[in-house]
Backbone bond lengths (Angstrom), bond angles and torsions (degrees), N, CA, C in turn:
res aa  C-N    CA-C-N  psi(-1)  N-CA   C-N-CA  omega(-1)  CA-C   N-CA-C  phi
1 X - - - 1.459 - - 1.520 107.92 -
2 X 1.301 117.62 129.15 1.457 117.42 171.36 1.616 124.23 -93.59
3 X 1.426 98.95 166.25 1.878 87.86 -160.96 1.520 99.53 -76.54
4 X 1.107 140.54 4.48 1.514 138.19 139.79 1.580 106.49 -41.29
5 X 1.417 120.85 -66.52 0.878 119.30 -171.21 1.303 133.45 -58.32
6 X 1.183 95.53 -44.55 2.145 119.13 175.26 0.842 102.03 -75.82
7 X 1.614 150.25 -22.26 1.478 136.50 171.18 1.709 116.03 -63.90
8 X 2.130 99.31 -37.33 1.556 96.85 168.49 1.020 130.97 -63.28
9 X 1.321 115.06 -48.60 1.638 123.01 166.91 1.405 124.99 -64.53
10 X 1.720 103.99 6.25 1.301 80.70 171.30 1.457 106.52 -111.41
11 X 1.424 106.57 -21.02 1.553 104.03 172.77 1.720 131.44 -58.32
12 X 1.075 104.11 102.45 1.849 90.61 -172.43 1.452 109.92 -116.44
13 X 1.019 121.53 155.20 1.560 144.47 -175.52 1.161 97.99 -100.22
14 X 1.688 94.27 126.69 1.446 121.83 175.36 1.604 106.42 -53.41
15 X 1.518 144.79 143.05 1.619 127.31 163.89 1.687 103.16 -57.74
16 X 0.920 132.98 170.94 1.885 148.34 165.07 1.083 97.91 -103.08
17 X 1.400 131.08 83.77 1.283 139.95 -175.06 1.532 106.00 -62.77
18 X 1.678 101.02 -45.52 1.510 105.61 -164.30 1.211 120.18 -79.30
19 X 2.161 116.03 -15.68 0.941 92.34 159.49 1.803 138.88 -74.98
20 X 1.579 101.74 -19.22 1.262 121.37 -170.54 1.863 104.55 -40.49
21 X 1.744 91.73 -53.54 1.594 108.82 177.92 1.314 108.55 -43.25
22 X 1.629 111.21 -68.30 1.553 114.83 -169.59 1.654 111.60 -50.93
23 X 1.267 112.04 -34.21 1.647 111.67 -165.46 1.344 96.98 -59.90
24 X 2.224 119.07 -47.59 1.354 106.83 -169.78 1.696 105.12 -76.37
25 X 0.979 120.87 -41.52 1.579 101.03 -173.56 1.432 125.76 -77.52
26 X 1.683 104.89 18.94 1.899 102.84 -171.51 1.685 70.02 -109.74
27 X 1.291 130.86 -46.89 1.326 111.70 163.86 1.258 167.34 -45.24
28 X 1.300 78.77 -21.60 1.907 113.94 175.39 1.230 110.54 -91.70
29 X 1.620 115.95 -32.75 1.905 120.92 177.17 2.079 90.24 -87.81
30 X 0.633 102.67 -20.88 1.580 100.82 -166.56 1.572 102.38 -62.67
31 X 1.841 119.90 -36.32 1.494 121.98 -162.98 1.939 78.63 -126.21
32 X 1.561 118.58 49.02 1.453 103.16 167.15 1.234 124.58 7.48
33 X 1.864 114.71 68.25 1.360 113.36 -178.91 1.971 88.00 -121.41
34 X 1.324 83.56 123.52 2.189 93.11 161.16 1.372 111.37 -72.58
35 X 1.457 105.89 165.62 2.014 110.10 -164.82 1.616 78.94 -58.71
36 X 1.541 134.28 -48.03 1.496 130.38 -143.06 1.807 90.20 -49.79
37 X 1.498 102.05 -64.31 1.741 113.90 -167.01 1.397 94.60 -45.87
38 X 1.177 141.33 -64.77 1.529 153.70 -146.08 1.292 104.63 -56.23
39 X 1.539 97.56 -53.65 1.930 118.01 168.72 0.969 113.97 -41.41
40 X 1.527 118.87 -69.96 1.515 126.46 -171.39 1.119 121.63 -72.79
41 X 1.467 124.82 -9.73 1.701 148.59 151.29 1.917 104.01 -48.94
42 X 0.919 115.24 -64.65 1.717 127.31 -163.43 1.058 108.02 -106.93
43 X 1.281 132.34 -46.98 1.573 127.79 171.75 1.341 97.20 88.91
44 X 1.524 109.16 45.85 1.584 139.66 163.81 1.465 103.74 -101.50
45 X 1.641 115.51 143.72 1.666 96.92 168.16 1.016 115.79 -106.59
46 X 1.681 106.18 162.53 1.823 97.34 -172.70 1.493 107.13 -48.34
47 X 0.991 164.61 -84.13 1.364 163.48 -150.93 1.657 98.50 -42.32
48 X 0.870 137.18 -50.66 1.721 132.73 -174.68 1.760 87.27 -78.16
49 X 1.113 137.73 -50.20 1.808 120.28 -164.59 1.794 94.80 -67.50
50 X 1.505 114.51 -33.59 1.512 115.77 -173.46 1.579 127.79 -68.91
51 X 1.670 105.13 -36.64 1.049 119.94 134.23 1.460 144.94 -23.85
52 X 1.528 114.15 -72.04 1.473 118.36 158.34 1.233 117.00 -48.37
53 X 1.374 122.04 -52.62 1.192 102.84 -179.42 1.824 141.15 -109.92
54 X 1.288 86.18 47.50 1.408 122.42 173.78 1.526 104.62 -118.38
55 X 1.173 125.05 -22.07 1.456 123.52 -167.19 1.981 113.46 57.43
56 X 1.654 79.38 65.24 1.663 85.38 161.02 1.285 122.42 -131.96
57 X 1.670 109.43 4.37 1.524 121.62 133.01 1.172 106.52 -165.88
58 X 1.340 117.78 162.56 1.837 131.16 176.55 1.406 113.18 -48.31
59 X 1.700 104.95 -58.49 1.697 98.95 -169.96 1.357 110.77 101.94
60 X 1.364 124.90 146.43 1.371 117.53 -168.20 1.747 101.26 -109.81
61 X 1.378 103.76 166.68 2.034 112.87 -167.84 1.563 87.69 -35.06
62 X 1.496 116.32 -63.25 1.302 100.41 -136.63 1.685 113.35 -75.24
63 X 1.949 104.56 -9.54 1.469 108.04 178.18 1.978 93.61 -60.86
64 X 1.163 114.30 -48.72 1.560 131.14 179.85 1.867 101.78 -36.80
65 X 1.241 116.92 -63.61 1.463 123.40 -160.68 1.232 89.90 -70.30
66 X 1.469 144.58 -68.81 1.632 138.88 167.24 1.392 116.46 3.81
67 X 1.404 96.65 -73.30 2.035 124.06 173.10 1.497 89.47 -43.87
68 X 1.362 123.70 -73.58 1.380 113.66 -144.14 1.742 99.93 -71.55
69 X 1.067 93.25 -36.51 2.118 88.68 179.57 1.479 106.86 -52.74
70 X 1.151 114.70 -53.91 1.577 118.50 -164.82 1.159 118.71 -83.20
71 X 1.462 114.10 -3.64 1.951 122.79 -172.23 1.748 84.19 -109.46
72 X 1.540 127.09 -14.82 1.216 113.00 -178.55 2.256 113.84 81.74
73 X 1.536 84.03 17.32 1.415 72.25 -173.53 1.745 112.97 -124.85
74 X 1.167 116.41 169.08 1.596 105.03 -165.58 1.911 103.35 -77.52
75 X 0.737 91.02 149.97 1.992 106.48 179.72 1.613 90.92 -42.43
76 X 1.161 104.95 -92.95 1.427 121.36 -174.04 2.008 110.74 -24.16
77 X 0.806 130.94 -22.98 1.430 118.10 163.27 1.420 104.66 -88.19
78 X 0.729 150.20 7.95 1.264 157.04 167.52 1.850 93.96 -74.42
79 X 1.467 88.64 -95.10 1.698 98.66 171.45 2.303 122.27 -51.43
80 X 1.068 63.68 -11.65 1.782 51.63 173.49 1.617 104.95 -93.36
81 X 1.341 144.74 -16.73 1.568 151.75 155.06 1.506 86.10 -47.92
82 X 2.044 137.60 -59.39 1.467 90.10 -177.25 1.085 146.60 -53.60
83 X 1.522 98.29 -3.33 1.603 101.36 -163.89 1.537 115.18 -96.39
84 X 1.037 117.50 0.57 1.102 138.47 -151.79 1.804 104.03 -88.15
85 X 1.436 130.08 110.26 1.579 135.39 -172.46 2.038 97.58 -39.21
86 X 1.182 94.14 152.44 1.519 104.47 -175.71 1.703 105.69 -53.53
87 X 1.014 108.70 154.70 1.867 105.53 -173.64 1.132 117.88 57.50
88 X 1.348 127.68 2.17 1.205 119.16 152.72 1.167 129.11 -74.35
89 X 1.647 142.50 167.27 1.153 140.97 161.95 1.674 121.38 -151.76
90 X 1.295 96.23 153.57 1.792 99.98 176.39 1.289 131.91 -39.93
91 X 1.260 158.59 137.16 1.001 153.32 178.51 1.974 85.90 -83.92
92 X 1.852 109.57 158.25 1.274 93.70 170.12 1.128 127.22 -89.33
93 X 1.078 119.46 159.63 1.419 124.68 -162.77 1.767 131.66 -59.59
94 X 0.848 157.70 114.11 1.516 157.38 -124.92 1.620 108.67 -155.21
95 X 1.651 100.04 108.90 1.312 110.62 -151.42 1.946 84.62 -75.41
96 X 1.459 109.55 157.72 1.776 113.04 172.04 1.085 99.53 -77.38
């Protein structure tokens, strides 16, 4: 490996946690769904959807794929908000 190389891999990007949050709850007010609806959408309980989006933990892919089935939206905008520079955030989402 050359130090070209090891300098990329070594640089890593923090996730944008906060946007991840904002994307689900500008999404969740966006289709006026309460944690109850959201719940009974994913078969998450309010305390784990309240959680996420409070940031009192991340949640694993598949708590993530749940959200995206039941918010109607593709996985990948979900994960593309991590990528997103700090203070940034998602625009909302806009079905094609």
């Amino acid at each position: 490996m050359g130090l070209r190389d090891r300098n990329q891999t070594e640089r890593r990007i923090e996730p944008n946690l906060d946007a991840l949050r904002v994307a689900l709850t500008q999404e969740q007010a966006r289709q006026h769904l309460t944690l109850e609806e959201l719940s009974a959408r994913t078969g998450l309980s309010r305390t784990s959807i309240w959680n996420l989006t409070n940031g009192e933990f991340v949640g694993k892919l598949l708590t993530w794929y749940a959200l995206a089935q039941a918010l109607d939206v593709p996985l990948c905008y979900f994960a593309q908000a991590l990528e997103l520079p700090a203070g940034e955030y998602m625009p909302p989402y806009r079905r094609p």
